[in-house]
N, C-alpha and C positions, 0 to 999 in steps of 0.2 A: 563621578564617573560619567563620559559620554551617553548619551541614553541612543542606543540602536536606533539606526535607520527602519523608516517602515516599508513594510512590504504586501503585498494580496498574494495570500496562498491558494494555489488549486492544487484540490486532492483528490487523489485516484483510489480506489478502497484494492481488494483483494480476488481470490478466486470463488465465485459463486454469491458474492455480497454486493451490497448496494449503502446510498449515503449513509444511510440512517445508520449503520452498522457504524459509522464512527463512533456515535454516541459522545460522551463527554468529551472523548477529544478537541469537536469543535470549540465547545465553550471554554475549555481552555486555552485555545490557539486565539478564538475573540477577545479575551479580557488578559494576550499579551502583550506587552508596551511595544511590541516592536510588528502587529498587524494593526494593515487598515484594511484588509477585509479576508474572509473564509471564502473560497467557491468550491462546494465538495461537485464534481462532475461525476455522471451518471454514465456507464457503458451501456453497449448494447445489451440487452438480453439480461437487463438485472432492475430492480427499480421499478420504476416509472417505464421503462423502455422492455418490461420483463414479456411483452409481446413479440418481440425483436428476436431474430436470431444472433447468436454470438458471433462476433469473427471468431475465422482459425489462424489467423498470423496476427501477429503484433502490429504488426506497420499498419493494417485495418482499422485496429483500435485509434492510432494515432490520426489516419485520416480521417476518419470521424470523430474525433474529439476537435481535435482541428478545427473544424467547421462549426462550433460549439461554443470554442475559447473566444473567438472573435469578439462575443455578444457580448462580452465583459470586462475587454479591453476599457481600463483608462489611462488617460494623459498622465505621466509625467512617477515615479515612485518603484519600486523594487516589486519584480514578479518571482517567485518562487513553485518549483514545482515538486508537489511532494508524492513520494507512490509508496504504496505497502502491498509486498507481494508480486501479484501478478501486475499488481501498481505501477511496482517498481519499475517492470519492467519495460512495461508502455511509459512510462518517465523516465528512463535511458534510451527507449529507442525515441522516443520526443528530443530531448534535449541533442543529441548526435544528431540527429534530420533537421533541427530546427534551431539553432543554438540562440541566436537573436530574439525569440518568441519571450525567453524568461531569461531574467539574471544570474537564478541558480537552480540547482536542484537537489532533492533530500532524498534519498531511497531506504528505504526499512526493510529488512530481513524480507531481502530479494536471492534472486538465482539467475543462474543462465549459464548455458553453453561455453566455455569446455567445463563448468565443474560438472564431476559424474554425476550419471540420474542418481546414482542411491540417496546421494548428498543432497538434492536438488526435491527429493521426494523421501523422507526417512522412512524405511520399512515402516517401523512403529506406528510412525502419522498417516500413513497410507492405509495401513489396516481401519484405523480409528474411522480415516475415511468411508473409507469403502461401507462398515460397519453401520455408519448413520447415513447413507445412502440406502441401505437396506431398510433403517427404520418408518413405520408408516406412520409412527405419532410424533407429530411436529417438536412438542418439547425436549423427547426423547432426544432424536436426531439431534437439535441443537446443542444440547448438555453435549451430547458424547463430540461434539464438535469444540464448546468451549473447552470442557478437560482436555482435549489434546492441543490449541492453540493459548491456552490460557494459566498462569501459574499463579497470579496474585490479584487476581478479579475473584470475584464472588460469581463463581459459575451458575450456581440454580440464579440467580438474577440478570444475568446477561443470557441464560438461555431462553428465560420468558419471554426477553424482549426481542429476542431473535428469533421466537417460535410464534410472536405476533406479527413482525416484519414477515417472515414466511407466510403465513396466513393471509394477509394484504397484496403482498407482491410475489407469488411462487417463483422462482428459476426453475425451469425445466431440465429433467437427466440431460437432455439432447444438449442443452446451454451450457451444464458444466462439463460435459466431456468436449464441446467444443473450445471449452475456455481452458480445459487440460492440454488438449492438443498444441493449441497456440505457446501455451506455458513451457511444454514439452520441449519443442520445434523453436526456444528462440537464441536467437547465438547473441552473445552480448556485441555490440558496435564500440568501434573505436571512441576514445576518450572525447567527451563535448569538450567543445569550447568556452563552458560555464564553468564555474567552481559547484562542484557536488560535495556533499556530506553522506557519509552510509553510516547508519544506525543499524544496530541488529542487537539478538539476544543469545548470551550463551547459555542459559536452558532453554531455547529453541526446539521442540521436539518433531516440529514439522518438517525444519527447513535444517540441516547443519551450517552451524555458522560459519562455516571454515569457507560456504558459499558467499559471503560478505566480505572474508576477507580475501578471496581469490576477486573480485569486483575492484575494494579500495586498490589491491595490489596492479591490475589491468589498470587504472585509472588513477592511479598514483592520487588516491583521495582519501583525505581524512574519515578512521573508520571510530565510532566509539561505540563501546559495549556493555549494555544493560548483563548482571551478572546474575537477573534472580528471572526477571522476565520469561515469558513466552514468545510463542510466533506472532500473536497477533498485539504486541505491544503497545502501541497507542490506547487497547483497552486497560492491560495490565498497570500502566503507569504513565498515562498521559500527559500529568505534569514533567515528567522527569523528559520525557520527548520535548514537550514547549521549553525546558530550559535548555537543552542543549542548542536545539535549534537559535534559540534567540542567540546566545553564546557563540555560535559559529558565525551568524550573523554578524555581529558585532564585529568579530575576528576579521572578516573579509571584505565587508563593505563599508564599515568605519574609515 
């Protein structure tokens, strides 16, 4: 068998998170045959930058990430842009504004404008929200964060590590309601001129998946579906995202 072309991935995390929140996913995306390098990219207002205010529109996000991507630019091998989430969505509105920047792009259990809000925001996972927003003990909040994005992770262990990222780098209420609004307010852009991949989860309790497949449908893009997973799936099964990914890879630019 041909062995997959290689590629540098930049990855976008989600709503109110930051790199670290990939967790193992990196190392799985390192030790694939078909990467030569990980760049997880940091937003405003989350991380390292958790000083920063958030943008409220997406195209924000993309100009300043923009200015970022430059520093990492190398000569000559396949760029990949990958987003989860609110990721996703500043990696559709990237790829549409910019189609030349990257070779393709991968979006995970995204949304956007016309699917309806409820779909877009499940009652259920909105309460959950709301709930560990309320909470004032960090690990608390996170738990009730991973039970509603997580189905096949070991939630007390990814909450620890989510309630010590917390603790090092806070997001401020004001960051995530600005990062909701932007999420809100974004209307999906006509098809890139990249080849995309859309990944999502049908136990999705966050996000309904039917919002991934109104996306692949818009964009006439290969969608595949995790059928045990969560929202936040690159925790839930990281390896099964690097194989697909590589798999598609394979598919389009062999």
């Amino acid at each position: 068998m041909t062995p997959p072309p290689t590629a540098s991935l930049f990855l976008l995390r989600g709503l109110a998170r930051e790199v670290r929140h990939w967790g193992s996913f990196v190392e799985h995306l390192e030790n694939a045959p078909y990467t030569s390098r990980v760049i997880a990219m940091e937003v405003p207002g989350a991380g390292e930058f958790c000083d920063q205010n958030s943008p409220t529109a997406i195209q924000e996000y993309v100009t300043y990430l923009r200015q970022r991507y430059s520093q990492h630019l190398q000569p000559g091998g396949h760029t990949l842009l990958l987003g989860l989430s609110l990721g996703g969505m500043v990696a559709a509105q990237w790829l549409h504004n910019h189609p030349s920047d990257f070779s393709g792009g991968v979006i995970i259990n995204s949304s956007a404008r016309p699917s309806p809000f409820h779909q877009r925001l499940r009652p259920g996972g909105a309460g959950q929200l709301l709930a560990s927003a309320l909470s004032r003990n960090l690990y608390n909040r996170e738990k009730r964060i991973a039970d509603c994005v997580c189905n096949l992770a070991d939630t007390e262990k990814v909450a620890r590590r989510w309630a010590a990222i917390a603790a090092e780098a806070p997001i401020s209420r004001r960051n995530v309601l600005r990062q909701l609004f932007a999420a809100a307010t974004f209307i999906l852009p006509d098809k890139p001129e990249v080849p995309t991949l859309i990944l999502n989860s049908e136990k999705d309790r966050l996000v309904a998946p039917q919002c991934s497949q109104d996306l692949a449908n818009q964009w006439q893009s290969q969608l595949i579906c995790h059928y045990r997973a969560g929202h936040d799936l690159t925790t839930d099964d990281p390896a099964w995202c690097v194989d697909q990914i590589g798999e598609w890879i394979r598919l389009v630019f062999c």
